[in-house]
N, C-alpha and C positions, 0 to 999 in steps of 0.2 A: 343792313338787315341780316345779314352773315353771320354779323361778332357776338362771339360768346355774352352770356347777360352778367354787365358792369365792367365791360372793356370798352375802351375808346382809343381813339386811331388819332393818332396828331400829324398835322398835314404841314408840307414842306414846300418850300419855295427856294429860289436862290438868287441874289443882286448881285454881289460883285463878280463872284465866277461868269454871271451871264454872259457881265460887261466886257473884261480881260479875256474871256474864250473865243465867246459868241457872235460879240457884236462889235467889237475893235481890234480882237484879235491881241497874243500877245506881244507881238511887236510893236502895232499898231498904239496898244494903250500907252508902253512905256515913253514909246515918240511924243505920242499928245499929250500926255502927263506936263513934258515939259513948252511942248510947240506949240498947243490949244487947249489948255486945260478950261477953259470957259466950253467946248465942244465934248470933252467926259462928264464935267458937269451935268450937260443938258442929256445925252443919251443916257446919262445915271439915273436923273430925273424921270425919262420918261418911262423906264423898266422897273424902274423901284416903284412908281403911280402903279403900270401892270400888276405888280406882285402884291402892294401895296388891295387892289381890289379884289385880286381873288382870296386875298386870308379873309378879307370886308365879308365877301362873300358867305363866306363858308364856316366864321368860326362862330356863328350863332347857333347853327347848329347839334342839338343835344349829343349825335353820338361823338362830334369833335370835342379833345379832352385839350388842342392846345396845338401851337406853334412848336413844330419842328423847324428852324432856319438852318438852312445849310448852306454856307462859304465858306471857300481853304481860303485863307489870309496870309498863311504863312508857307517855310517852306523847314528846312531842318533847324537853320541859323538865324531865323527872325521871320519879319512878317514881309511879304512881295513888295509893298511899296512905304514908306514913312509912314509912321505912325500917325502925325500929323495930317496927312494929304486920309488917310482912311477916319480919321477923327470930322474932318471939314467936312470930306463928302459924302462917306457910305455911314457912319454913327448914327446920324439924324433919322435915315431911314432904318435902321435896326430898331434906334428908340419907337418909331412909330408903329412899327409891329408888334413890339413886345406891351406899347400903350392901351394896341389895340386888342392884345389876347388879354393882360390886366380887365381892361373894360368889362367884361365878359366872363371874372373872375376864371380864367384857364390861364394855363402854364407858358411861359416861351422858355425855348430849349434853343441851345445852338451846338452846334457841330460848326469846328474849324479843326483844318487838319495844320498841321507843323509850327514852328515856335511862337509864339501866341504870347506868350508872356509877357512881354512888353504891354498889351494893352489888358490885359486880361483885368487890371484893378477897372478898366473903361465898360468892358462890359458889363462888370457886376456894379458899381454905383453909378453908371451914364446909360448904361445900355438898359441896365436893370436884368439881366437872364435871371434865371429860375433856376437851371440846369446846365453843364456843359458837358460834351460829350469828344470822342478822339484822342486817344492818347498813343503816342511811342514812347518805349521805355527809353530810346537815346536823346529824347529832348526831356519826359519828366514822368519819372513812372508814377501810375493813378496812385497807389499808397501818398506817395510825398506829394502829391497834387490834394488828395483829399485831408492829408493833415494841415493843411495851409488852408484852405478853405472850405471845410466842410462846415463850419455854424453860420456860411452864405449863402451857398448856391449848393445845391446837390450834383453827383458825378455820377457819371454814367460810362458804362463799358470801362474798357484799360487792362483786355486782354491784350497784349501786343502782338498785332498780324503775323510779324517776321516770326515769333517765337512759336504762334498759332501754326504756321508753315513750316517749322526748323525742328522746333524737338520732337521727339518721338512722345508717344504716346503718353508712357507713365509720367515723363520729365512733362507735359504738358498738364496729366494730374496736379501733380505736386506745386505746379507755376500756379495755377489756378486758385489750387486752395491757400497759397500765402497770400492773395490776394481779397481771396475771401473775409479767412481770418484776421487781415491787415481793416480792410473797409468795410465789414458788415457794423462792427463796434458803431454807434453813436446814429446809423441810418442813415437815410438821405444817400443812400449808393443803389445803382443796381449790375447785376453781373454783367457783361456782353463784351464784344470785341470792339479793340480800340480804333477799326477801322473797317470798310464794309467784310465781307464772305468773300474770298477773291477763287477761283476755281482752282487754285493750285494748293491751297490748303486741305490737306490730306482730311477727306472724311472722319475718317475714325477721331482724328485730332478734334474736330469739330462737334463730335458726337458725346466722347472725353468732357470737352468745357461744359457742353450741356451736363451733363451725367452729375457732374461736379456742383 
């Protein structure tokens, strides 16, 4: 009742981080990965059912514009477990999300933080996204991610955190706007940082990308 009129809020959830954080723990998944993976299965199962009903829930809703999903899959140098073992068991439930934001013609968006690449053609023709969002310049700066795939899926953010925290000020202008000038061409981009607000990134820097 808040939001400005013709804004909408896209709501987020998270499967795999739950599973690997949360509820097995990192040690614990990599163990069972190999020593009961028929027991990740089933607790994948019944978090992804959880997550699975509150998007059910909610994305009927007029002011909701869409699925935001959020899980890191990767890390700098690929993705935390095979590719395969995340195709068998967590895909199925992303497709069913992104099935169920299509249904309802809205958006599915995901956010994954670190090297990605390996599956990235999975998400855009299995997964189906709409949007991906997360980028560091040392795995794949947003210009060269958006010339490779901008007439599929739109991009989002790819300011990069570290450079957001590291340069000064004007160097943080100028970063900005080659990346404007690079991805505003053709659409389907929008500005933001390639990873959350972290508190150690200098205000002014922060105030700078807006500005920009």
């Amino acid at each position: 009742k808040n939001l400005p009129e013709g804004m909408k809020v896209m709501v987020s959830g998270s499967l795999f981080e739950q599973v690997l954080e949360r509820l097995l723990g990192y040690e614990g998944f990599f163990y069972l990965l190999y020593d009961d993976p028929q027991l990740v299965r089933e607790v994948t199962t019944r978090w992804a059912k959880v997550v699975f009903d509150f998007y059910k829930d909610i994305i009927e809703r007029e002011v909701v514009g869409g699925i935001f999903h959020v899980d890191d899959l990767g890390y700098k140098t690929g993705t935390m477990i095979s590719p395969d073992i995340l195709r068998e068991i967590f895909f199925p439930w992303f497709k069913n999300y992104a099935f169920l934001a299509h249904e309802y013609g809205k958006m599915f968006w995901f956010h994954s933080c670190g090297n990605v690449m390996e599956i990235m053609e999975d998400l855009i023709e299995d997964v189906c996204i709409d949007a991906f969002h997360s980028f560091q310049d040392v795995i794949i700066p947003v210009a060269e991610f958006k010339r490779k795939y901008q007439d599929r899926i739109a991009i989002l953010g790819g300011v990069d955190v570290d450079r957001l925290a590291r340069l000064n000020e004007s160097d943080v202008r100028r970063y900005v706007r080659e990346i404007l000038d690079t991805c505003i061409p053709g659409g389907r981009y929008a500005l933001g940082s390639g990873n959350s607000i972290t508190n150690y990134i200098p205000v002014n820097n922060y105030l700078a990308m807006l500005e920009e």
